[in-house]
C-alpha positions in Angstrom: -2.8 17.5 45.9 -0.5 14.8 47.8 -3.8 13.6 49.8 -5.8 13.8 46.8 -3.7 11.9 44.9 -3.1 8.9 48.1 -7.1 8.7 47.9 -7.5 8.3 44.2 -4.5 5.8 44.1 -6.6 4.1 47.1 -9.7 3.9 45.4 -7.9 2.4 42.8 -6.5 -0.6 44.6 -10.1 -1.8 45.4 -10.4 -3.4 42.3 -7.8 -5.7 42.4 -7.9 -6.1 46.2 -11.5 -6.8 46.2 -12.5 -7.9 43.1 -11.3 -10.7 41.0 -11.4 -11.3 36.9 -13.6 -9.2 34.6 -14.9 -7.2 37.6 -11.4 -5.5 38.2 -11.7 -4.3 34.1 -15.4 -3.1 35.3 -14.5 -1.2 38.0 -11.7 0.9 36.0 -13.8 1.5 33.2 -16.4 3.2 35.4 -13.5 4.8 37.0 -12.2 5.9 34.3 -15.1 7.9 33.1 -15.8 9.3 36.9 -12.6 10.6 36.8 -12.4 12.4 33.8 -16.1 13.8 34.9 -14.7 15.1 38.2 -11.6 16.7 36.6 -14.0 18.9 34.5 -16.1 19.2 36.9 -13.2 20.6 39.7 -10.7 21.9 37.7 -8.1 19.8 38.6 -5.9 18.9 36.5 -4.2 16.0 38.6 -7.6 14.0 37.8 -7.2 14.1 34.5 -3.8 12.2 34.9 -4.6 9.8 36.7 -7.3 9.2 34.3 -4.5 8.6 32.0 -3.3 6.2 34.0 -6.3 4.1 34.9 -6.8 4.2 31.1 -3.4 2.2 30.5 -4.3 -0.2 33.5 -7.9 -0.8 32.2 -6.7 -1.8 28.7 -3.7 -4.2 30.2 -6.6 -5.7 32.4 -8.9 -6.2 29.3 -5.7 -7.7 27.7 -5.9 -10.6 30.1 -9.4 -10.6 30.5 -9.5 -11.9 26.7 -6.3 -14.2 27.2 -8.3 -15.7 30.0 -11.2 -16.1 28.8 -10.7 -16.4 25.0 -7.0 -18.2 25.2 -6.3 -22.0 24.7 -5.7 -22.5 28.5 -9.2 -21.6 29.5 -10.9 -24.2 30.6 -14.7 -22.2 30.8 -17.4 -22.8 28.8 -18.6 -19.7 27.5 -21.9 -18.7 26.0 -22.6 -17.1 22.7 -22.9 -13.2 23.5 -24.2 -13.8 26.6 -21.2 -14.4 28.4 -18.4 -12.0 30.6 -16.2 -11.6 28.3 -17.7 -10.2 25.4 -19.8 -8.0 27.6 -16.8 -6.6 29.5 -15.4 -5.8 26.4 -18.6 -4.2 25.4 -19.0 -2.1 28.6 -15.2 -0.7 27.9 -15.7 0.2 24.9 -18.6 2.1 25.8 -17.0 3.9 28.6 -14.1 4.8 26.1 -16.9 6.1 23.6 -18.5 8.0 26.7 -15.1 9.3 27.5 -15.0 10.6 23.9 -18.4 12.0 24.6 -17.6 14.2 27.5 -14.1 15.8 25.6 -16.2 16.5 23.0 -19.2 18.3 25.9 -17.3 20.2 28.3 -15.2 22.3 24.7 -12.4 22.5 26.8 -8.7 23.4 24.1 -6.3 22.1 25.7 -6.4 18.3 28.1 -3.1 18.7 29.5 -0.7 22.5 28.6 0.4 21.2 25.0 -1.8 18.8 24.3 -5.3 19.6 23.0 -8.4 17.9 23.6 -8.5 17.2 19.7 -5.8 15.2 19.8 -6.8 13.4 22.9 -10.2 12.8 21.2 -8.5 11.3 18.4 -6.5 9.0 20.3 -9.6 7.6 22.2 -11.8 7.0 18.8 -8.7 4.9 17.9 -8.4 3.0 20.4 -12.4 2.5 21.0 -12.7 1.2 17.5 -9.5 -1.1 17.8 -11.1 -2.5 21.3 -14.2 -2.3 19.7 -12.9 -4.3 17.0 -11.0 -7.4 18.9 -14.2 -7.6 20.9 -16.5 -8.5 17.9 -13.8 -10.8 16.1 -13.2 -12.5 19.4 -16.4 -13.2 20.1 -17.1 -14.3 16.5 -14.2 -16.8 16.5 -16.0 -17.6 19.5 -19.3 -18.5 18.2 -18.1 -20.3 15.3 -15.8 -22.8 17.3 -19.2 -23.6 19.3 -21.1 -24.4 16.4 -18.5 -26.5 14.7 -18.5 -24.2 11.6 -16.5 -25.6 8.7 -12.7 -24.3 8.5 -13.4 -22.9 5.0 -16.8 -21.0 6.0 -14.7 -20.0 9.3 -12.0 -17.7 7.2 -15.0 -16.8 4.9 -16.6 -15.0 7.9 -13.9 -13.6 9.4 -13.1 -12.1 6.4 -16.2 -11.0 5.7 -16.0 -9.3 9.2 -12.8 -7.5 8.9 -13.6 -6.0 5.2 -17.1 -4.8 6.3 -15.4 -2.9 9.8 -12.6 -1.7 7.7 -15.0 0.1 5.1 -17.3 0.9 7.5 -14.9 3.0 9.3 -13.6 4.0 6.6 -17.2 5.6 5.3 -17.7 6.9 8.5 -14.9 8.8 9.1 -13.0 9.2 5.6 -14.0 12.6 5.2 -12.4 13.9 8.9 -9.4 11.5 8.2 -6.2 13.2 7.8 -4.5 12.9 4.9 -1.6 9.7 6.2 -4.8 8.0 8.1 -6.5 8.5 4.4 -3.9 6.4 2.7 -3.5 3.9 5.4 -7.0 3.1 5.5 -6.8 3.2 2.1 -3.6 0.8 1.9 -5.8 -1.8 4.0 -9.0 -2.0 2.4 -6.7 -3.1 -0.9 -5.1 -5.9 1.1 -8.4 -7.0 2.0 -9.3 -7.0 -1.7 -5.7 -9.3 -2.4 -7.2 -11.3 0.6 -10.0 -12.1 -0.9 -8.4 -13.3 -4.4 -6.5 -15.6 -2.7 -9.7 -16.8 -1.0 -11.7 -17.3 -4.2 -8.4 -19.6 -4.9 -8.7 -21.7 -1.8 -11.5 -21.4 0.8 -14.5 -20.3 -1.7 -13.5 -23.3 -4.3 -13.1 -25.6 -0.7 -16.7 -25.1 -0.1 -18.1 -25.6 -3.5 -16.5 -28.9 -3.1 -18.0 -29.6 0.3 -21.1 -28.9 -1.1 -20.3 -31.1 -4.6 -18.5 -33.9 -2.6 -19.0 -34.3 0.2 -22.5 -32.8 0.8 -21.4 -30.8 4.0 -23.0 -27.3 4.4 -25.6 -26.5 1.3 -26.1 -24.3 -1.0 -26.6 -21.7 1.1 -23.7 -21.9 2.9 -21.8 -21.5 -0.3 -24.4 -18.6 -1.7 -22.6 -16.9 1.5 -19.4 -15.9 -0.1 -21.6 -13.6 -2.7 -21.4 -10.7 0.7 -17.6 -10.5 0.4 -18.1 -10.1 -3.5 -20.8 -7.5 -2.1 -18.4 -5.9 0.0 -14.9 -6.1 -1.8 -16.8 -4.5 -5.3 -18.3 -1.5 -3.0 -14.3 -0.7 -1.5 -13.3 -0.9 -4.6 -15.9 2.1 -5.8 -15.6 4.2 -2.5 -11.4 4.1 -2.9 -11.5 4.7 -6.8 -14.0 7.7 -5.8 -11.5 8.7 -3.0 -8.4 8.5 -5.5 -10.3 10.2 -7.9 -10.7 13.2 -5.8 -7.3 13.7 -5.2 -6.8 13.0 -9.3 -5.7 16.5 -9.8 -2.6 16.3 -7.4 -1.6 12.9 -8.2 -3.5 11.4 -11.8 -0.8 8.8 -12.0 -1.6 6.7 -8.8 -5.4 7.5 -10.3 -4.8 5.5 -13.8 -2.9 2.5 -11.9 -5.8 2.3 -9.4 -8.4 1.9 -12.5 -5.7 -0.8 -13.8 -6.2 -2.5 -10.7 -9.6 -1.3 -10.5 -10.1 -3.5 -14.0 -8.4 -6.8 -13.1 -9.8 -7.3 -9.8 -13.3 -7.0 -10.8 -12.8 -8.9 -14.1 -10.9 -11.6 -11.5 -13.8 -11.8 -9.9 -16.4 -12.2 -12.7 -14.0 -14.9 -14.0 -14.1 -16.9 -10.7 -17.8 -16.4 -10.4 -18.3 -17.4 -13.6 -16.3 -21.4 -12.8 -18.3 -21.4 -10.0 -21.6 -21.2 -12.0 -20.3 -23.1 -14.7 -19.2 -26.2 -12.0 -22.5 -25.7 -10.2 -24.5 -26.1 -13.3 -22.7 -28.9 -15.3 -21.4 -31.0 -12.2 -23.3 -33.9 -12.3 -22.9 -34.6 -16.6 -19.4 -33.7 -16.8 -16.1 -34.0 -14.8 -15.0 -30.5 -13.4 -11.7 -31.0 -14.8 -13.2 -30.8 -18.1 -16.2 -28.1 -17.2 -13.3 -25.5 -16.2 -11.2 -26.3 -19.1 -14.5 -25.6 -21.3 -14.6 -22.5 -19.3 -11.7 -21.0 -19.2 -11.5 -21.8 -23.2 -14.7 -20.9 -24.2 -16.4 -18.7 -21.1 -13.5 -16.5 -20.2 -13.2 -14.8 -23.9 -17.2 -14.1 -23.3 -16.4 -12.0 -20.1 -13.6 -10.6 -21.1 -14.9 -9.1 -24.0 -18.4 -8.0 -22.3 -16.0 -6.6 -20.1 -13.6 -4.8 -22.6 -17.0 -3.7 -24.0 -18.0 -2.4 -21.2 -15.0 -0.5 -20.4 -14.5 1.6 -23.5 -18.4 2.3 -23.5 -17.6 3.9 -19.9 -13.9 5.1 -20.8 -15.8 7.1 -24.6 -18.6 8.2 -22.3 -16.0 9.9 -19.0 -13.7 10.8 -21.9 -10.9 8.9 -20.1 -8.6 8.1 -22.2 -6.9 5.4 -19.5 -10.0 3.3 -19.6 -10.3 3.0 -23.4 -6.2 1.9 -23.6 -7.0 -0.5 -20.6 -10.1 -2.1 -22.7 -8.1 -2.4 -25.7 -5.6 -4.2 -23.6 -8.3 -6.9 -22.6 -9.1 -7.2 -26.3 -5.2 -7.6 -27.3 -5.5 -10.4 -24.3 -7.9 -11.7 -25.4 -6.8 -12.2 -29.3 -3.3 -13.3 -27.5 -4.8 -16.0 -25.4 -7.3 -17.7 -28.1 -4.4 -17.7 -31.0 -1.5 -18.9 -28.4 -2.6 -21.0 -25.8 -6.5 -22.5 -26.8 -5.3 -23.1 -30.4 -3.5 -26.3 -29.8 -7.0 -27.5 -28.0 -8.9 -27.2 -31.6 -9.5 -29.3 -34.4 -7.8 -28.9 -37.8 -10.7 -27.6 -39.4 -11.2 -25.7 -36.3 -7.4 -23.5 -37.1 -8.3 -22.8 -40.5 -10.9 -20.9 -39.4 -9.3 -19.1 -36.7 -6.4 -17.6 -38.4 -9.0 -16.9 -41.0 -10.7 -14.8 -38.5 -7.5 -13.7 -37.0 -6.6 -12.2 -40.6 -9.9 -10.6 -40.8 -9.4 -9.0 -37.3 -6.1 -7.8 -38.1 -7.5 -6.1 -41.8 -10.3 -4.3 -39.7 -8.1 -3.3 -36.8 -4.9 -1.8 -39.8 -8.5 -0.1 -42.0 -9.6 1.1 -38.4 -6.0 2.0 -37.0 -6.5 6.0 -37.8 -10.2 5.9 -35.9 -8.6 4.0 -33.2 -5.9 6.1 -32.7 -7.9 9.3 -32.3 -10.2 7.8 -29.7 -7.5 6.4 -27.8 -4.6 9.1 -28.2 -6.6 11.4 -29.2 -6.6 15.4 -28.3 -9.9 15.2 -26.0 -9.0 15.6 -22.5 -9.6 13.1 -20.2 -11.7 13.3 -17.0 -8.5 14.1 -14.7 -7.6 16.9 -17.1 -11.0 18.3 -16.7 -10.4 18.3 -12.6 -7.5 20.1 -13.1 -8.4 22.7 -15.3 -11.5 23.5 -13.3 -8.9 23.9 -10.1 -6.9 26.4 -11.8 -7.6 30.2 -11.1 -8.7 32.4 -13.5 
């Protein structure tokens, strides 16, 4: 074991002795696969520790592979995708998924006494993705510095690219996730969907007026923001399906998701909808004024198509928390054209409002008995179903 152990930790030195930059981080990621091969292969179990080992050294040597290459002190032009970096980083993580690969063949229970190949396999698929992950938004970064992308488009995309890994991990793997890695997962994908309101704030509205003002970019360029629209709408369905699973254990975190569930979508319908309204009316009318007509005039619209909307789906599910949640939009709605737009209208303009206002008020007291059976009602709700159909009979 002594001599085996002198000759591996030989073999080892070559890399750094002989080689120089991203071929040292080549030469341990073939060794580290070799070595794990050889321990299966032999039996012995000193192998597989010293596969441990040139594991931690090949990750420290990708480490400065990317701060060498990648960092603000390198002074090499690198291709797009065609250069050493990025395909280092490729090759490891392919020897890491290879690695994963051959746990996975040789069925063995246990890697080390005490610690089971499970484990061991779960540790590599973590840290195969993370590498896997810095490599792509390296490299991405990368490309977008060479083509002088615009600073707004460049968070856009990098956005883009860390929602669509996180759900597509996510989708992947949810269903072998344990429970904590469920809810972290989970926890992240809902930043991303925060992220992404304070984008529509800044950066998306920045590149409209690019296009507008300063006629940088196109139309296209702006059209591109629609895909993290596409991908923030589709976490938000895969984690309300994955909360509403686990309804029956815990409905309250299940009727504050749908809350928040509600007012990010109708956030983004409302942002979507300045944008359209900017993008059609620009050129006749100052955008000061366009937004003012549409947050005044537009926003009641979607909100209400969305209340609408809402209690058709909450009356249809039976979910009770839907139908309060669409009322709510309606109050809002009532609150917001009778508080803050009514100093905006003319005097003949009032009369008729708190006309109308009356008139809502008489239908909603003659309707107050319907309304309260639909929305506090007896029927049960969809998460009352789950957990009746759980309990034994």
């Amino acid at each position: 074991y002594f001599l085996l152990g002198f000759g591996v930790g030989f073999i080892s030195l070559i890399a750094p002795v002989q080689f120089e930059g991203n071929f040292i981080t080549l030469f341990w990621a073939i060794e580290l696969v070799l070595l794990y091969w050889l321990s299966e292969k032999s039996g012995l179990v000193l192998l597989k520790i010293f596969s441990f080992s040139v594991l931690l050294v090949l990750l420290i040597s990708l480490l400065f592979d990317w701060v060498n290459y990648y960092g603000y002190t390198s002074h090499e032009v690198l291709a797009v995708v065609f250069n050493k970096a990025f395909l280092t980083g490729i090759f490891v993580t392919g020897s890491l998924f290879t690695n994963i690969f051959l746990v996975r063949y040789f069925k063995q229970q246990n890697i080390l006494p005490g610690f089971s190949s499970a484990a061991y396999r779960s540790i590599l698929n973590v840290i195969a993705l993370f590498v896997l992950f810095i490599v792509l938004i390296l490299e991405l970064a990368h490309g977008l510095n060479i083509y002088n992308c615009l600073p707004s488009l460049f968070d856009i995309v990098i956005f883009s690219f860390v929602a669509a890994y996180l759900l597509g991990v996510f989708k992947i793997f949810m269903n072998r996730m344990p429970q904590y890695l469920l809810v972290l997962f989970s926890i992240a994908i809902v930043i991303t969907h925060l992220l992404h309101i304070i984008l529509s704030l800044t950066e998306n509205v920045q590149l409209r007026n690019d296009y507008l003002f300063s006629n940088m970019g196109g139309i296209g360029i702006f059209m591109y923001h629609y895909l993290n629209v596409a991908i923030v709408v589709a976490g938000l369905i895969i984690i309300k399906n994955v909360v509403r699973k686990h309804a029956a254990d815990s409905p309250e975190v299940y009727h504050t998701y749908l809350w928040y569930f509600c007012f990010v979508l109708l956030f983004i319908a409302s942002v979507e909808f300045d944008h359209l309204c900017v993008l059609g009316f620009y050129s006749t009318t100052d955008v000061s004024e366009i937004m003012k007509n549409s947050h005044m005039i537009g926003y009641p619209i979607i909100w209400g198509i969305a209340s609408l909307l809402i209690m058709i789906n909450g009356l249809r599910q039976k979910n009770k928390m839907l139908r309060i949640i669409s009322l709510t939009i309606f109050g809002i709605i009532i609150l917001k054209l009778f508080v803050f737009d009514i100093r905006y209208i003319s005097a003949g303009g009032k009369v008729a409002a708190f006309v109308i206002l009356g008139v809502i008020m008489l239908l909603v007291s003659f309707l107050y008995q319907k309304l309260k059976k639909i929305v506090f009602g007896d029927d049960q709700d969809d998460d009352e179903i789950q957990q009746t159909q759980i309990k034994p009979e």
